[in-house]
N, C-alpha and C positions, 0 to 999 in steps of 0.2 A: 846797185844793179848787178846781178849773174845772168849770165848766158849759163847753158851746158848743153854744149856740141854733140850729136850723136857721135855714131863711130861713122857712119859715110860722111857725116860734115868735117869731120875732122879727119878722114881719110882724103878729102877731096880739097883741104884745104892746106892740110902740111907742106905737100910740097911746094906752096910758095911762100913758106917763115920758115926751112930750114936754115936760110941763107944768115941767121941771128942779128941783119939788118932788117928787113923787112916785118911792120907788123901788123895786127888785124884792126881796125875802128870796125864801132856799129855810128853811122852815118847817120845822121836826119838830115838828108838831103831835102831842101826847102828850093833848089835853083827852077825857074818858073811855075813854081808854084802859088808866089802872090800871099803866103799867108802860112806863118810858122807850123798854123795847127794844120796845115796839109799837108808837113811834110813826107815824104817815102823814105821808108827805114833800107836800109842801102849796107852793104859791108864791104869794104873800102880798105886796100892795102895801102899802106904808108910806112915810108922811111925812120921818120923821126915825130912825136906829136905836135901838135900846135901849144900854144902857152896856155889853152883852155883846156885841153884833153886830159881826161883823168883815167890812171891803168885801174884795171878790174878783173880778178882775178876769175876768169870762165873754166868750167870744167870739161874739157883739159886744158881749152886751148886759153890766156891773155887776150885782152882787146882793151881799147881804147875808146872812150864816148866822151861827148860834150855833156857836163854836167847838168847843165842849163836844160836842156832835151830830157832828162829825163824823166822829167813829168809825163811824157806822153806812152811809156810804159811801163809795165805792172816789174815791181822789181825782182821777179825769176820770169827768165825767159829760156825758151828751147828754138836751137836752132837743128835744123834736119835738111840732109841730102837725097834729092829723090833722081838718081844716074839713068831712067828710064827716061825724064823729059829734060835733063840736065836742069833742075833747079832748084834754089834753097829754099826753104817755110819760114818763116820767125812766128810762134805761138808762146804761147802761156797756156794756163792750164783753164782760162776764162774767153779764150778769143785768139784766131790765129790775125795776126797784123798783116801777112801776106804769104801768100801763096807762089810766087814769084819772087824774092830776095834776088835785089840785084846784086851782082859781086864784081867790083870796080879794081882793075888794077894796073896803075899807070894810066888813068885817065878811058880804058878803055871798058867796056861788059863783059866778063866771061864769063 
């Protein structure tokens, strides 16, 4: 799996991994959703990975995903920052996944 970040995705997301603790997951948040294959793709700040998480090297930025997940997308992905309605895309070059990309940090959306 690749990501490659625009430059507002990655303008808008630097400053919370300068701190060289903090890192990026792409999520397949499945929490009441009732059913794996619905899950919502999520991007999800975290400290340390879990024992499932595999690093993947995005351009520019690293991130983190559940292996297991990533059948449910096409392996190059683009993530984009749109500062006019505050919010991130996750597309391919076949299908955008959303248009809304949540961005979880510390449990909360921003």
């Amino acid at each position: 799996m690749h990501i490659t970040f625009s430059k507002a995705a990655t303008d808008r997301l630097s400053p919370y991994l300068n701190d060289g603790i903090t890192h990026l997951k792409l999520l397949h948040d499945m929490e009441g959703c009732g059913c794996v294959v619905s899950g919502v793709p999520t991007l999800q700040l975290i400290n340390e990975p879990s024992v499932d998480d595999k690093l993947a090297q995005g351009d520019p930025l690293p991130f983190y995903y559940e292996p297991r997940h990533e059948i449910y997308y096409e392996p190059m992905l683009r993530v984009d920052y749109d500062p006019a309605r505050n919010t991130f895309t996750l597309k391919s070059d076949n299908q955008i996944y959303t248009s809304n990309l949540r961005f979880l940090t510390e449990g909360s959306v921003v």
